[in-house]
C-alpha positions, 0 to 999 in steps of 0.5 A: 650603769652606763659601763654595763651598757658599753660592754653590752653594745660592745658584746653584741656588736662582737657577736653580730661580727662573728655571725656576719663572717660565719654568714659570707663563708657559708653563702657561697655566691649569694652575697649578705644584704647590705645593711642587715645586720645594722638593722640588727644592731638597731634592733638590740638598741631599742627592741620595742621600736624595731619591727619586723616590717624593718627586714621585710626588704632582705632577701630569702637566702640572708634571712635563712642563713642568718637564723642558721648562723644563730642556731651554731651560736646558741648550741655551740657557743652560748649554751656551753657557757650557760652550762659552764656557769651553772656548775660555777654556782653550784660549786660555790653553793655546795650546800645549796642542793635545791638549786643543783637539783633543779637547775640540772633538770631545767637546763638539760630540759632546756638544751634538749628542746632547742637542739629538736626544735633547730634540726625541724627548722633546718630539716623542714623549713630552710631547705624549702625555703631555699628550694622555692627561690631556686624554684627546686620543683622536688623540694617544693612539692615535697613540704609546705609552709603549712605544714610547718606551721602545724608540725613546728614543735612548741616549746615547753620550757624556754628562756622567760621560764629559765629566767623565772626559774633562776628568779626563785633563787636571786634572793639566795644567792645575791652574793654569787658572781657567776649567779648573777653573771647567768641571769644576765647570759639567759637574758641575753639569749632571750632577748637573742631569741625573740629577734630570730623568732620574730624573723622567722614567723613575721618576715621568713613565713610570710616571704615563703607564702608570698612565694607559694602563692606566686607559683601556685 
């Protein structure tokens, strides 16, 4: 156990490292918020604990550049290795159809829903966000944090119903490494995905409002 913790602290402490680096090359002159992603980092320790007042203190640009970061990490990064374990198991499972069917429908559909659910995010919201703090007069005219709200498309499948879906099967498949080695890189990028959730509607919304209000 205590193994597996190391490793975890060590496999997000390697993934925060990739993303810092991949944030201060993409943002130019605007530098990274001191202490952001220790704040990250103590999030991850203890989720329950951290709240989203904890980055209230960072700044428009840090917040947006982060989430965009993440978007590049979970499509080009975490979901490839998803996939790459999904066929795992079924290659060690070949009679085990039930698994192959589903799991080919669940994770496409999946896989889908994010990439659509990410070109909105970066599409609509962060170029209007970014647009405000450069005080861009053509961008802020042209959206709304409230039209966000009401067009962000919800998610009809998403990592918990992943995670219920691979539940159906641990009894079947208690013996299949990569099996078990998949439920753990779904939890992970749920886990992953309730922080940039947490970002964006409790910090990134209520920090674009904060803007619109003082400029209206």
């Amino acid at each position: 156990m205590a193994a597996h913790y190391y490793s975890l602290i060590q496999y997000r402490g390697n993934r925060m490292k990739s993303r810092e680096e991949m944030m201060k090359s993409t943002m130019n002159d605007v530098s990274v918020d001191e202490g952001f992603f220790d704040d990250l980092i103590c999030y991850f320790d203890n989720p329950l604990k951290v709240e989203a007042k904890a980055f209230e203190k960072y700044n428009i640009q840090t917040l947006v550049s982060y989430l965009k970061v993440c978007h590049s990490d979970y499509l080009n990064k975490q979901i490839p290795a998803i996939w790459r374990n999904v066929q795992e198991v079924i290659r060690l499972a070949p009679n085990h159809e039930k698994f192959a069917r589903y799991s080919a429908i669940i994770f496409r559909s999946f896989t889908r829903e994010l990439e659509s659910h990410f070109k909105f995010e970066e599409t609509h919201l962060f170029p209007y966000a970014l647009g405000l703090v450069e005080q861009n007069t053509k961008l802020c005219n042209a959206y709304s944090s409230k039209k966000f709200i009401e067009e962000h498309p919800a998610h009809s499948i998403d990592a918990k119903k992943v995670l219920a879906f691979l539940a159906l099967f641990e009894q079947e498949l208690p013996a299949n490494l990569p099996f078990s080695v998949l439920v753990k890189q779904i939890t992970e990028l749920k886990d992953d995905m309730d922080l940039h959730e947490m970002l964006e509607d409790y910090v990134l919304i209520p920090k674009i409002q904060e803007l619109e209000h003082s400029t209206n």
